[in-house]
N, C-alpha and C positions, 0 to 999 in steps of 0.2 A: 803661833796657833791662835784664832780665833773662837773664841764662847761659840758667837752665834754658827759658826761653819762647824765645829764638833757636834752641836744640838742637831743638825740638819742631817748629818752620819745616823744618830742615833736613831733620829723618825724611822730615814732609811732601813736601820738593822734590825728594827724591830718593828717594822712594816705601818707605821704611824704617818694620820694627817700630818704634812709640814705645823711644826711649832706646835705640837703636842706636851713633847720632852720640852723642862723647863730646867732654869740650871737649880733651882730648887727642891728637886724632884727626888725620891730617894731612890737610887739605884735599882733596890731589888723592889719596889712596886712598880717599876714603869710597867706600863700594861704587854704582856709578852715575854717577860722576863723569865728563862728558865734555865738549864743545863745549856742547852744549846745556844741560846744568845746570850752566855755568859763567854763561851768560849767563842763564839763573832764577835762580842765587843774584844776578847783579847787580841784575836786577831785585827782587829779593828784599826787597834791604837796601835800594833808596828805596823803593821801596812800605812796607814798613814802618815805615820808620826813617825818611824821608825827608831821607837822605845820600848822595853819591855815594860810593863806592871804587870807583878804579880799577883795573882787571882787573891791574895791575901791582903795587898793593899787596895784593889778592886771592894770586894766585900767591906773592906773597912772604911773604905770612906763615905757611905753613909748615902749624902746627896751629889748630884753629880758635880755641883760646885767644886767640892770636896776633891773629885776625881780629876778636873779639870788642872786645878792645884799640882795634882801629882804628875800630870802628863807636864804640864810649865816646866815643873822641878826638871823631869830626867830631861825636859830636850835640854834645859841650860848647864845641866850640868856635860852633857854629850857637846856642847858647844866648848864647854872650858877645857874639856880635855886633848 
């Protein structure tokens, strides 16, 4: 998984100039953020990524860095198993 190709999904899902979304950026301010592109970023990350995160760890991570982290986690762990 790449940062910079995650960020470039996110412009996309939440209808933003390319390189808007930063990985610094907190989740629930990126501009667009609401019910509905909470539940397109979920689908977001299996469709792409084909992992789940839980709207629980979504919300808790804070910045997208944060988030970024957690997609790393489940592909390696989906690799070890």
């Amino acid at each position: 998984m790449q940062k910079t190709e995650f960020l470039e999904l996110l412009d996309e899902l939440f209808d933003l100039q390319p390189g808007t979304v930063q990985a610094t950026d907190d989740i629930q301010k990126i501009p667009g953020w609401g019910s509905l592109s909470f539940v397109g970023l979920i689908a977001l990350i299996d469709e792409e990524y084909g992992v789940e995160i839980s709207p629980t760890q979504i919300l808790g991570s804070g910045q997208v860095n944060e988030l970024i982290t957690q997609i790393q986690t489940a592909l390696t762990a989906r690799q070890a198993a």
